[in-house]
N, C-alpha and C positions, 0 to 999 in steps of 0.2 A: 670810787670815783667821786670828784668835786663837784657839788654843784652848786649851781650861783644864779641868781635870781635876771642877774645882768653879768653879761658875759665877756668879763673882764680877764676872765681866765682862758678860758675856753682855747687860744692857740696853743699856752703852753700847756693845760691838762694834755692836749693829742699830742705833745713832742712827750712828756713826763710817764704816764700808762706805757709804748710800748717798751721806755728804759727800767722802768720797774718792774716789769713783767720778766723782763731778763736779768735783771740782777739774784732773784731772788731763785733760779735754780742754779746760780755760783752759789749765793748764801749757802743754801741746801746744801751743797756738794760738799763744800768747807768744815760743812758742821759733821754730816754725816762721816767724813774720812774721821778729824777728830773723835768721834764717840765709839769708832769701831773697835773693840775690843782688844783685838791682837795689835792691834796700832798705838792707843791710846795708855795703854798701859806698861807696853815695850821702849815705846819712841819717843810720842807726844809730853806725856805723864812726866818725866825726868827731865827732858829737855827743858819744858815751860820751870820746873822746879829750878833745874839749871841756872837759867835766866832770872828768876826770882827766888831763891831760895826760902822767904820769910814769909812767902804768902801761899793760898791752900791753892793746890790746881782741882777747874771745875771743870766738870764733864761737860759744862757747856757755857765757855765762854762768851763773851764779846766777840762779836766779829772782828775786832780790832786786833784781839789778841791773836785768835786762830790766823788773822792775813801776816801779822808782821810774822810769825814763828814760820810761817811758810813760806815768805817772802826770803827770808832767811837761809833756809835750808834753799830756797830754789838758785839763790846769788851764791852758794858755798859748797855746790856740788860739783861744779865741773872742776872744782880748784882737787876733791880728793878724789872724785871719781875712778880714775886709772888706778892707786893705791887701793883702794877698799874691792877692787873688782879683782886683786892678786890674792887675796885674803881669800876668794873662795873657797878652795883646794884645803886650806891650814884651818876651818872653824871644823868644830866636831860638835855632835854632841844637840842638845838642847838650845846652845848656840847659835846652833844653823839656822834654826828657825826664825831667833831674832835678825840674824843678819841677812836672809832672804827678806822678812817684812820691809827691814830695812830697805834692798834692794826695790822692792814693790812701791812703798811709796816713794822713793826717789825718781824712779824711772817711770812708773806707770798712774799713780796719783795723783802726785802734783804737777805734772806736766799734764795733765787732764783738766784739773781743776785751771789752771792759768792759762789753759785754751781756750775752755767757755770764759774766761774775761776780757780777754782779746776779742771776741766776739759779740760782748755788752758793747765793749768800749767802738769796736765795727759799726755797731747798729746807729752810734749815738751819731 
């Protein structure tokens, strides 16, 4: 909290506190999906390489980086959705694994995560 000897702040600290207070369990969420093991290393990891090939991927980016990579996948799923959901039946193997996570965070992760910011953006 800010404080100020004369209380030049003081309406916007009470609008600024309770937007921060909710941003920061998006941040959370964001970070924690990224560092999750079977995630990170299956999906996230090659992807960010993908997109940058010449720089190192860090287990714990920039906010900036983790939103736009997620923003991403969240504008470019419904386009293969139906195709990659045919695929079920045809993976085998050590495969399945990655293309279940895959399923996971597409359907269940970041549709989570982009609800609690629908929700920041609610409150503001």
């Amino acid at each position: 909290m800010v404080w100020a000897s004369q209380n030049f702040l003081s309406g916007r600290i009470r609008l600024a506190c309770p937007v921060m207070e909710l941003f920061h369990p998006y941040k959370k969420l964001l970070e924690d999906m990224w560092r999750k093991p079977e995630l990170f290393h299956t999906i996230f990891a090659p992807l960010a390489h993908y997109f940058h090939p010449n720089s190192p991927v860090k287990s714990k980016p920039k906010l900036k980086q983790i939103e736009s990579l997620v923003t991403t996948l969240r504008l470019l799923w419904p386009e293969f959705r139906e195709k990659f959901y045919l695929l079920d039946n045809h993976v085998k193997g050590l495969a399945r694994n990655h293309f279940r996570n895959v399923l996971l965070v597409m359907e269940f992760f970041i549709p989570i995560v982009c609800l609690s910011s629908v929700f920041v953006l609610c409150e503001m």
